[in-house]
C-alpha positions as protocol buffer text, in pm:
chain_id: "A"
residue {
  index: 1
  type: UNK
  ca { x: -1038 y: 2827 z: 6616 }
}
residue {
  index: 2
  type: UNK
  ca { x: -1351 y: 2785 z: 6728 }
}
residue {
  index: 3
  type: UNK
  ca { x: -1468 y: 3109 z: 6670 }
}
residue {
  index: 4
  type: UNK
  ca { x: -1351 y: 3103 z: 6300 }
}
residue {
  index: 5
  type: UNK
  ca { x: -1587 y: 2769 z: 6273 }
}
residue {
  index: 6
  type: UNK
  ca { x: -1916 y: 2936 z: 6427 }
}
residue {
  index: 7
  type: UNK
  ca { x: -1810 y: 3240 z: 6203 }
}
residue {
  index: 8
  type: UNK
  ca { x: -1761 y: 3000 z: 5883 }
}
residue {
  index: 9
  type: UNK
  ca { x: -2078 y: 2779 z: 5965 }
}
residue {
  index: 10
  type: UNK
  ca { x: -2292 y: 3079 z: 5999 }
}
residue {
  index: 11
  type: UNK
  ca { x: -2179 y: 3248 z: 5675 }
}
residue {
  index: 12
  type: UNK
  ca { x: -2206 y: 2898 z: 5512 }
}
residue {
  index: 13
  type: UNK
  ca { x: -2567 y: 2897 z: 5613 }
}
residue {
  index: 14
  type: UNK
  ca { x: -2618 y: 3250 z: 5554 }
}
residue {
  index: 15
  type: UNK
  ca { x: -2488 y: 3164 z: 5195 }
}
residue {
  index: 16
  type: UNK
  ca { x: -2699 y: 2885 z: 5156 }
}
residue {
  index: 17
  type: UNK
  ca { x: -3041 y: 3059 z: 5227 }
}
residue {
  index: 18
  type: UNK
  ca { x: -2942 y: 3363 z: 4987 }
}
residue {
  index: 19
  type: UNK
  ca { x: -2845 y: 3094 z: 4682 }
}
residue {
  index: 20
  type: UNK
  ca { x: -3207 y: 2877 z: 4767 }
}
residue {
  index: 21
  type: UNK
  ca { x: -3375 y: 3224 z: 4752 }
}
residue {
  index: 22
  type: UNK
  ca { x: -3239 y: 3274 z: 4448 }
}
residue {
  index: 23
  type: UNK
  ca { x: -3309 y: 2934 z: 4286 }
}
residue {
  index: 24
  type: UNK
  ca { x: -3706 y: 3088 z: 4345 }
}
residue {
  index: 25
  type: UNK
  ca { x: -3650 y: 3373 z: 4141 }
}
residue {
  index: 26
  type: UNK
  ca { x: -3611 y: 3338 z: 3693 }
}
residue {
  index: 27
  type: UNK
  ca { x: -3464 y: 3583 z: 3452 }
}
residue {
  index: 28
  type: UNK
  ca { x: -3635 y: 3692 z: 3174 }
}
residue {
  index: 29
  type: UNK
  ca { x: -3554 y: 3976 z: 2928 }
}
residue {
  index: 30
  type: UNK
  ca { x: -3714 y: 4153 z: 2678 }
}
residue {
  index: 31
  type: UNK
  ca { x: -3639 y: 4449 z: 2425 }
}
residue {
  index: 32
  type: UNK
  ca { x: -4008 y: 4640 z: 2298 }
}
residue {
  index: 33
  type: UNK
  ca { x: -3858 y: 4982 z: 2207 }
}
residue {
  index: 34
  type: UNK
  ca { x: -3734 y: 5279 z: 2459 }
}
residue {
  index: 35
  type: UNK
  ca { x: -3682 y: 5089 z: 2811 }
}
residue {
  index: 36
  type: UNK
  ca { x: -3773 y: 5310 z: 3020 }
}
residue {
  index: 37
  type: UNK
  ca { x: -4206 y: 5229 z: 2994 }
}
residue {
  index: 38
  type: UNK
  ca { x: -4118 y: 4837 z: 2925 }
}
residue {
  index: 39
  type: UNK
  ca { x: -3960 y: 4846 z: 3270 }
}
residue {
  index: 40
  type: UNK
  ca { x: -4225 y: 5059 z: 3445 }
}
residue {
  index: 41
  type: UNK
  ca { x: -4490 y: 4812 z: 3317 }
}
residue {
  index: 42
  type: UNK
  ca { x: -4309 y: 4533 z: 3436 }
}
residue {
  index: 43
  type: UNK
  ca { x: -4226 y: 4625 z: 3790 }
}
residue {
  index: 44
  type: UNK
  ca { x: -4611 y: 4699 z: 3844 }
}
residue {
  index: 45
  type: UNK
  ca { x: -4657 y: 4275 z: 3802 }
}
residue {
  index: 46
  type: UNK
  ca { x: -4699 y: 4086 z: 4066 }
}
residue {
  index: 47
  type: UNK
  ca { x: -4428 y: 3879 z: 4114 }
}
residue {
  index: 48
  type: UNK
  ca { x: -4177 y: 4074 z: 3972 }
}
residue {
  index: 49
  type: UNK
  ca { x: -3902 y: 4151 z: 4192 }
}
residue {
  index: 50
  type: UNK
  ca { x: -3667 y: 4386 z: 4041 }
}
residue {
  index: 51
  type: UNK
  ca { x: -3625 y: 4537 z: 3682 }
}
residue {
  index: 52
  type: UNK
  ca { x: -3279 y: 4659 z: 3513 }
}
residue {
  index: 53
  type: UNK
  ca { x: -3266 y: 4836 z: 3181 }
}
residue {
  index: 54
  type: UNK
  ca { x: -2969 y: 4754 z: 2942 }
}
residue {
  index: 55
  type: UNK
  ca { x: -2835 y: 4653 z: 2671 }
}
residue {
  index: 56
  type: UNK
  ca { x: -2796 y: 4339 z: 2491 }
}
residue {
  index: 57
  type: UNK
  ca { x: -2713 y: 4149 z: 2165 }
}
residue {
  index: 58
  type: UNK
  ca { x: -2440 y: 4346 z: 2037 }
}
residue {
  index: 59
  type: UNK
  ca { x: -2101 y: 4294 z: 1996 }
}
residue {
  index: 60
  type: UNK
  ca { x: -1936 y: 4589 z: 2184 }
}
residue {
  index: 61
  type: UNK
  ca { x: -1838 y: 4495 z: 2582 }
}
residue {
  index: 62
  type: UNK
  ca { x: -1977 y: 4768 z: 2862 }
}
residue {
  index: 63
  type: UNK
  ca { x: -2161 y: 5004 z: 2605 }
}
residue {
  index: 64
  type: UNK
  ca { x: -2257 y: 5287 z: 2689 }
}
residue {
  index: 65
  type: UNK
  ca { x: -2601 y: 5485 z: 2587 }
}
residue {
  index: 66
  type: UNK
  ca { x: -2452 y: 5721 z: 2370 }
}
residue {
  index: 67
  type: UNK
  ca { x: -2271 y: 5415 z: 2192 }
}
residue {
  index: 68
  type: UNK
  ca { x: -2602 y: 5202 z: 2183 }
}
residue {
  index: 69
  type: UNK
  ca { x: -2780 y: 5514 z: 2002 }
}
residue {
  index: 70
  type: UNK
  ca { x: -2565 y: 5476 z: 1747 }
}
residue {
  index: 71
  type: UNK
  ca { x: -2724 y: 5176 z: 1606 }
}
residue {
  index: 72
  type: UNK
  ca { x: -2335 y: 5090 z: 1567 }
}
residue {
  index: 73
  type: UNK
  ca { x: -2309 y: 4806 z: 1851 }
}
residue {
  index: 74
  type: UNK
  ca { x: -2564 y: 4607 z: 1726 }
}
residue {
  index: 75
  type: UNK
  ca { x: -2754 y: 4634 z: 2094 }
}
residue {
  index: 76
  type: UNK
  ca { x: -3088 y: 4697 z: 2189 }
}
residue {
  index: 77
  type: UNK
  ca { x: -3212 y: 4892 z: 2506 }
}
residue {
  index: 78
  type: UNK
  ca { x: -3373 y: 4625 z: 2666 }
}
residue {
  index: 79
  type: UNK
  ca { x: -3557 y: 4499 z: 3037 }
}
residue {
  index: 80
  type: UNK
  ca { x: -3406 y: 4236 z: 3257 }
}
residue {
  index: 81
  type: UNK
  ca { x: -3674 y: 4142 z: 3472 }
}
residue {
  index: 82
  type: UNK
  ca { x: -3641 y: 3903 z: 3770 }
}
residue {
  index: 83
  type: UNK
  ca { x: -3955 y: 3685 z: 3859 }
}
residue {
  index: 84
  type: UNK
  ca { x: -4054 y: 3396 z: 4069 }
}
residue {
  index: 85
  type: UNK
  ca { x: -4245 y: 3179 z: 3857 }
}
residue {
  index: 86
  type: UNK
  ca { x: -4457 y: 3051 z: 4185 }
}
residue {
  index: 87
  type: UNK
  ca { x: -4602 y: 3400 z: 4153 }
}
residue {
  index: 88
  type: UNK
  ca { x: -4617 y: 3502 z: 3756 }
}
residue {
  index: 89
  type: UNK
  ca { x: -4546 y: 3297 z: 3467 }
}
residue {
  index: 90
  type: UNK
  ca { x: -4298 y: 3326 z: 3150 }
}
residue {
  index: 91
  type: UNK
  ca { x: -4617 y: 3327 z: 2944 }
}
residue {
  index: 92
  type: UNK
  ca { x: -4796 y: 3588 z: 3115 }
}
residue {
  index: 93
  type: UNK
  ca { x: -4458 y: 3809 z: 3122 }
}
residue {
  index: 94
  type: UNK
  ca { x: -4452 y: 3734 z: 2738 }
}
residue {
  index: 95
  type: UNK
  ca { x: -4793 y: 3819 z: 2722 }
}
residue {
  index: 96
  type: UNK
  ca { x: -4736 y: 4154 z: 2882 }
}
residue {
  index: 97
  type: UNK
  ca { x: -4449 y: 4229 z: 2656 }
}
residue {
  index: 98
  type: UNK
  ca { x: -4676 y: 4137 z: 2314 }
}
residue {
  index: 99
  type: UNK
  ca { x: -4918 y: 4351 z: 2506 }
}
residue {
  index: 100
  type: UNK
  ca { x: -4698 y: 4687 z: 2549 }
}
residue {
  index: 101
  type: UNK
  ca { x: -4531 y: 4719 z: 2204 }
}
residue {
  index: 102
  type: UNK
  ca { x: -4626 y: 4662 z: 1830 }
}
residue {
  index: 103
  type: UNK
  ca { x: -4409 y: 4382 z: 1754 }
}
residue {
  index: 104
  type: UNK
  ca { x: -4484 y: 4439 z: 1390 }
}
residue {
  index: 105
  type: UNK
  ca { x: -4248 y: 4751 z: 1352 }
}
residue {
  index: 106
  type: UNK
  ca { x: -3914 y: 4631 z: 1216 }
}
residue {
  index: 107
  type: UNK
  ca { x: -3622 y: 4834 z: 1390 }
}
residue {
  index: 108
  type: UNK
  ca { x: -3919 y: 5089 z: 1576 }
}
residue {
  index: 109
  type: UNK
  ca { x: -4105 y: 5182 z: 1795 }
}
residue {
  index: 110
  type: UNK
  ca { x: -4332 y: 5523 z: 1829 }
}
residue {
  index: 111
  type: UNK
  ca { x: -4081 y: 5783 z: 1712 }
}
residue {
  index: 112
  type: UNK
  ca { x: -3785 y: 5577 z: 1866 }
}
residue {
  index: 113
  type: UNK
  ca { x: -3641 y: 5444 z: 1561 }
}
residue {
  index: 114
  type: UNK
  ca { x: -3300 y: 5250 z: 1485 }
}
residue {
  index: 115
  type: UNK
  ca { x: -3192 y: 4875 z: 1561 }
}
residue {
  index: 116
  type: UNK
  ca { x: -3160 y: 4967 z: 1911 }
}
residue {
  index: 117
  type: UNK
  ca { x: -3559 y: 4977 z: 1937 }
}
residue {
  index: 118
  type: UNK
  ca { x: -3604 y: 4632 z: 1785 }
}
residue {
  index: 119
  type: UNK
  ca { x: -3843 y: 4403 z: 1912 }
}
residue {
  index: 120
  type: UNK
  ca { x: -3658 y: 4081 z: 2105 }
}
residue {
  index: 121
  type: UNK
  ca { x: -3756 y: 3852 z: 2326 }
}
residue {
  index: 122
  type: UNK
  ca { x: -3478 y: 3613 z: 2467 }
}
residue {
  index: 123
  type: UNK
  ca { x: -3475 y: 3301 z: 2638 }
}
residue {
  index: 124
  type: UNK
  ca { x: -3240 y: 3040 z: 2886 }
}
residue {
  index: 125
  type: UNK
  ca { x: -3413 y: 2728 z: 2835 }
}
residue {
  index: 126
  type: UNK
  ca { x: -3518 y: 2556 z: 2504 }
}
residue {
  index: 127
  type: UNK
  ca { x: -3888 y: 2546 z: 2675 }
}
residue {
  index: 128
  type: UNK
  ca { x: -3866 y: 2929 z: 2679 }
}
residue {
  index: 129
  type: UNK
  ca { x: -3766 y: 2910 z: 2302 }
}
residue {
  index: 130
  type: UNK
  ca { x: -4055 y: 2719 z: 2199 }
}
residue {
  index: 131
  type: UNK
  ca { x: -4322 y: 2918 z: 2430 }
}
residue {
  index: 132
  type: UNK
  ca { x: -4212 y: 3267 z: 2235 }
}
residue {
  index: 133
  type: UNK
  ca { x: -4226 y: 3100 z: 1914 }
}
residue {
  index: 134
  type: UNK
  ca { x: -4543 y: 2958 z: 1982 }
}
residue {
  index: 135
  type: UNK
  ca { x: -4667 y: 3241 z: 2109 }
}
residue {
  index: 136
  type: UNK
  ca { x: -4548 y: 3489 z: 1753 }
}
residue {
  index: 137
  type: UNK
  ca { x: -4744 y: 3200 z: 1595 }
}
residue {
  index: 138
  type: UNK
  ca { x: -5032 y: 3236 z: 1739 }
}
residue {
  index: 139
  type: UNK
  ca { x: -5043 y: 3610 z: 1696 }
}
residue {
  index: 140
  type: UNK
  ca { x: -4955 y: 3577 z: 1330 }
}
residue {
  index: 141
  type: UNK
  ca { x: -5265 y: 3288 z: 1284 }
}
residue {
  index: 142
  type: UNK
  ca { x: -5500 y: 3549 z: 1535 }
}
residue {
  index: 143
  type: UNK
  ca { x: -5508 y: 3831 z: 1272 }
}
residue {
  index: 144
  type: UNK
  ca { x: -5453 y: 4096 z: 1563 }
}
residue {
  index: 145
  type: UNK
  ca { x: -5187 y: 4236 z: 1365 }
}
residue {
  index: 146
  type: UNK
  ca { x: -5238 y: 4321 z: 987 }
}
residue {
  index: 147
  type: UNK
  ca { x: -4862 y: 4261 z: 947 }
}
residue {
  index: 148
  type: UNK
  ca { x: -4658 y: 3990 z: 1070 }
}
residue {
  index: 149
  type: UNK
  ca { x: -4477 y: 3983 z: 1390 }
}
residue {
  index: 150
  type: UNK
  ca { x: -4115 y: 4075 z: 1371 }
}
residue {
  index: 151
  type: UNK
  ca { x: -4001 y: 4000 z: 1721 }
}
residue {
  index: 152
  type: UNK
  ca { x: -3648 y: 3823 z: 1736 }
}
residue {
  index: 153
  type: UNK
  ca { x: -3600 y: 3505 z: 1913 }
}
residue {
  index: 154
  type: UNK
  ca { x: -3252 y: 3523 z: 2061 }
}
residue {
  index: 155
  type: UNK
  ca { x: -3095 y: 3329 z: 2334 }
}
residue {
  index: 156
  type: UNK
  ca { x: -2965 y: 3504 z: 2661 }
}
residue {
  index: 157
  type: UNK
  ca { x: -2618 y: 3676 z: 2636 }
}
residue {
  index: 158
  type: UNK
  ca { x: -2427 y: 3887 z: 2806 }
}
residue {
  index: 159
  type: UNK
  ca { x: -2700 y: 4196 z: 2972 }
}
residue {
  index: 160
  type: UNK
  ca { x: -2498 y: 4534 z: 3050 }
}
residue {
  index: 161
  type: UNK
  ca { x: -2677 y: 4732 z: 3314 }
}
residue {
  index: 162
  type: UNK
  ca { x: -2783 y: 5101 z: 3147 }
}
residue {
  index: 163
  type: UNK
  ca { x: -2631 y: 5389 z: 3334 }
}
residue {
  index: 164
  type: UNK
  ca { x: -2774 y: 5472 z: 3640 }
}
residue {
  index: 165
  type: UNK
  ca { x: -2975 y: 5749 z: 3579 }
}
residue {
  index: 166
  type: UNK
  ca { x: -3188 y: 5533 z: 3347 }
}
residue {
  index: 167
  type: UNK
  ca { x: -3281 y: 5273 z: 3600 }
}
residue {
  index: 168
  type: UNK
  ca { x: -3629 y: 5329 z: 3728 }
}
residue {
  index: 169
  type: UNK
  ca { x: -3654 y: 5663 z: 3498 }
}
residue {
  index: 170
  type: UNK
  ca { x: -4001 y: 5682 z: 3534 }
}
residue {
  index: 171
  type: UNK
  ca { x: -4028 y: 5630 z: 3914 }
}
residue {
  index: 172
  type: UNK
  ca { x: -3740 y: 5888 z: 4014 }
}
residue {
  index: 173
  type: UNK
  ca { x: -3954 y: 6184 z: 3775 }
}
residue {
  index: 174
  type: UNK
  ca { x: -4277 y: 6095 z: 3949 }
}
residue {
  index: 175
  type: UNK
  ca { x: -4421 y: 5921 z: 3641 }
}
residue {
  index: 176
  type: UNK
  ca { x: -4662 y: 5682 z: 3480 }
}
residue {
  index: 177
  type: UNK
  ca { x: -4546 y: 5657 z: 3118 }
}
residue {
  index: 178
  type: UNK
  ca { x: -4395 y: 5791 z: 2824 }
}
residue {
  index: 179
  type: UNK
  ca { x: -4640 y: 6105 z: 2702 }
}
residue {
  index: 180
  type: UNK
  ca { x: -4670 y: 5974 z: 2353 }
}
């Protein structure tokens, strides 16, 4: 008995620092075209701790890529990226995303074309909400772009991990970027 109550304190406190670690760390995710150089650029951030490409905002459960390319599920290959805000900011990962895209090309991006390579940027809170439409806004007002921004606003759903040999594409070939 008493061993089972060491044991179950231990794992309780165990538990307990993993889920206050985690309380640190924010999701964010964003869709700017092919994932594979949206997630490179992110994992080079400070702050960032890990990156996942995947799908989201369609209405088929556990696609897959060859369903995605379709442009049937209504998905788009997009970049969970998992922060801690003490270290980088929502804004300066939305920055970086307005940064490594044209978020004026409806359904496209370089040759990658279809609904899949839509520009999205999704949010958890309704702060988020308001600092990405703010921030289209301003880039519409800024005349940067001579056509409007076209990046959806779309709350967080349900993110299904990309197959495995798309996660960290770039890093496992040796890599910087796409060659385009």
């Amino acid at each position: 008995m008493i061993k089972n109550k060491t044991f179950l304190t231990m794992l309780f406190a165990i538990m307990g620092f993993a889920m206050a670690n985690d309380i640190e760390n924010k999701k964010a995710v964003f869709a700017a075209g092919c994932f594979w150089g949206v997630e490179s650029t992110f994992q080079q951030m400070d702050g960032v701790k890990t990156t996942t490409v995947g799908y989201i905002g369609g209405k088929v459960k556990n696609p897959s890529y060859e369903l995605v390319c379709t442009g049937l599920t209504g998905h788009t290959e997009a970049v969970e990226v998992i922060y801690n805000p003490k270290l980088v900011s929502f804004e300066t990962l939305l920055d970086t995303f307005f940064k490594l895209h044209d978020p004026t090309t409806m359904n496209r991006q370089g040759p990658d074309v279809g609904t899949q390579y839509r520009s999205a940027a999704y949010f958890s809170t309704s702060e988020e909400k308001e600092i990405i439409k703010n921030k289209i806004d301003a880039l519409n007002e800024s005349g940067k772009f001579t056509s409007r921004v076209v990046t959806e606003i779309e709350a967080l759903s349900e993110f299904y991990n990309a197959e495995e040999y798309h996660q960290d594409y770039y890093k496992k070939r040796g890599i910087d970027g796409c060659a385009i």
